[in-house]
C-alpha positions as a Markdown table, in Angstrom:
| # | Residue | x | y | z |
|---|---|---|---|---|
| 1 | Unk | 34.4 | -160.8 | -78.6 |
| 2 | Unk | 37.9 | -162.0 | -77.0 |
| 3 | Unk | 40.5 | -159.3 | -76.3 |
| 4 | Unk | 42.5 | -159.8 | -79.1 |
| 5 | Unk | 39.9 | -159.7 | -81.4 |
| 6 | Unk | 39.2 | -156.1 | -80.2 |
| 7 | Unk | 42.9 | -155.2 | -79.6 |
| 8 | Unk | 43.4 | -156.2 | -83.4 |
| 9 | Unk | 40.3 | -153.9 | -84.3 |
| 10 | Unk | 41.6 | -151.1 | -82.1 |
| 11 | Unk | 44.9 | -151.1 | -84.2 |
| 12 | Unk | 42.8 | -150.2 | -87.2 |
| 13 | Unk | 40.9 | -147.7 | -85.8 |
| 14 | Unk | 44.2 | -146.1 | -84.7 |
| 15 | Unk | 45.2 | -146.3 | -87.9 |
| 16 | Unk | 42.1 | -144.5 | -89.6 |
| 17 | Unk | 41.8 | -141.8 | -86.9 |
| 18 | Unk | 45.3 | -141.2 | -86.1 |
| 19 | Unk | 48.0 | -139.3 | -87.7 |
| 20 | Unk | 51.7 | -140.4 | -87.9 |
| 21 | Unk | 53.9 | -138.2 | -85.3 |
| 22 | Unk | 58.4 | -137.6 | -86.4 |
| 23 | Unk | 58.9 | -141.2 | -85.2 |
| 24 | Unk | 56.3 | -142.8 | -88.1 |
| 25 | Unk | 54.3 | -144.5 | -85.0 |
| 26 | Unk | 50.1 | -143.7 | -85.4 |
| 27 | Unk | 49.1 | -140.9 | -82.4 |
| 28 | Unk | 45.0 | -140.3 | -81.4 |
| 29 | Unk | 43.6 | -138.4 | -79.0 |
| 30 | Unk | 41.8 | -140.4 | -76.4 |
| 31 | Unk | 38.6 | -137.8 | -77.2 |
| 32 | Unk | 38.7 | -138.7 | -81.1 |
| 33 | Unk | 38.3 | -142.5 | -80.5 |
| 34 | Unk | 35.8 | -142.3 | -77.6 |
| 35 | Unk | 33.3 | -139.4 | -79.6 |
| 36 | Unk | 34.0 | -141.8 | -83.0 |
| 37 | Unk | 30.2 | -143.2 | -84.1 |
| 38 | Unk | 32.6 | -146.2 | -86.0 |
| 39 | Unk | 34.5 | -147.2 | -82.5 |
| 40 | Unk | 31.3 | -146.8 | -80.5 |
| 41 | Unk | 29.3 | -149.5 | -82.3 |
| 42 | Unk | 32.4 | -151.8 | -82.8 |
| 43 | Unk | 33.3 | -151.4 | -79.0 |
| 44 | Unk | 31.3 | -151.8 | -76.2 |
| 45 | Unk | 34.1 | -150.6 | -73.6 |
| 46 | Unk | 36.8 | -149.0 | -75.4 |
| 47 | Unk | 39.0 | -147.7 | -72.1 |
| 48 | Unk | 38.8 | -151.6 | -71.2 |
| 49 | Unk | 40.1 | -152.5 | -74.9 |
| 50 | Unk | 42.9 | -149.7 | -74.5 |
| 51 | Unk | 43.8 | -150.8 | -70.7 |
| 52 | Unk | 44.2 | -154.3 | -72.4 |
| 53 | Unk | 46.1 | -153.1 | -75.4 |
| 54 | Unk | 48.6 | -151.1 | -73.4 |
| 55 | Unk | 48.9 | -154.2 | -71.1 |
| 56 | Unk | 50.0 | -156.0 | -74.4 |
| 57 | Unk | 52.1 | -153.3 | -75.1 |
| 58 | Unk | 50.3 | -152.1 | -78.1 |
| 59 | Unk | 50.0 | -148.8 | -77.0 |
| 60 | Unk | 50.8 | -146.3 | -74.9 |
| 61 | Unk | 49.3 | -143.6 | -73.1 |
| 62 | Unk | 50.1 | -141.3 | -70.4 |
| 63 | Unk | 47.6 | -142.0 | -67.5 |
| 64 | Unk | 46.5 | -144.5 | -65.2 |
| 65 | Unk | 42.8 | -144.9 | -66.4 |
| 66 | Unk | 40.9 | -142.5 | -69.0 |
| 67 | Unk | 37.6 | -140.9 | -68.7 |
| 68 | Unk | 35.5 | -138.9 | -71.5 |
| 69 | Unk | 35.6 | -135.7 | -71.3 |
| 70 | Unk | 38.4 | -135.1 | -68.9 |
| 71 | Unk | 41.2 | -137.2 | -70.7 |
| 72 | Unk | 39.7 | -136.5 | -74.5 |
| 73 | Unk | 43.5 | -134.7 | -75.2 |
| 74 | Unk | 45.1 | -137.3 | -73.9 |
| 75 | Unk | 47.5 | -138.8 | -76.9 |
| 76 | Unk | 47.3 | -142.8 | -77.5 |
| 77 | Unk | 50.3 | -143.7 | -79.0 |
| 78 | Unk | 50.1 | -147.0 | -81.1 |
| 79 | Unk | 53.3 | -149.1 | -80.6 |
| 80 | Unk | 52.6 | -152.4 | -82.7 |
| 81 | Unk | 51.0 | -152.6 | -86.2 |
| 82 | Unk | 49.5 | -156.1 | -85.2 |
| 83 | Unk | 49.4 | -158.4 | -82.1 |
């Protein structure tokens, strides 16, 4: 798969997991996306897909690298609605 294509299918999965925080924008915890039977057969390396989505500015999320279980409350913020 090329990045985008998995960026673009990250969005949705934000969508579908996430709930909408005051400012409208989608918000999932890094734990719901990584435990997520969907995301796990649809992504083979989903911290590589985020790292490349918040290099494309398509989300945000407040540390440097994230690692299951130690990071699962960590909120992914989805900034874009498509690339």
């Amino acid at each position: 798969m090329n990045v985008d294509h998995e960026v673009t299918l990250l969005i949705k999965e934000i969508q579908r997991l996430g709930e909408k925080d005051s400012t409208g924008r989608y918000v999932v915890k890094f734990g719901v996306l990584a435990l997520d039977d969907h995301c796990a057969q649809i992504f083979e390396a989903i911290v590589g897909t985020l790292k490349a989505a918040k290099k494309k500015k398509v989300v945000d999320f407040k540390a440097e690298i994230l690692l299951h279980p130690t990071h699962k409350d960590v909120d992914i913020v989805l900034l874009k609605d498509s690339l």
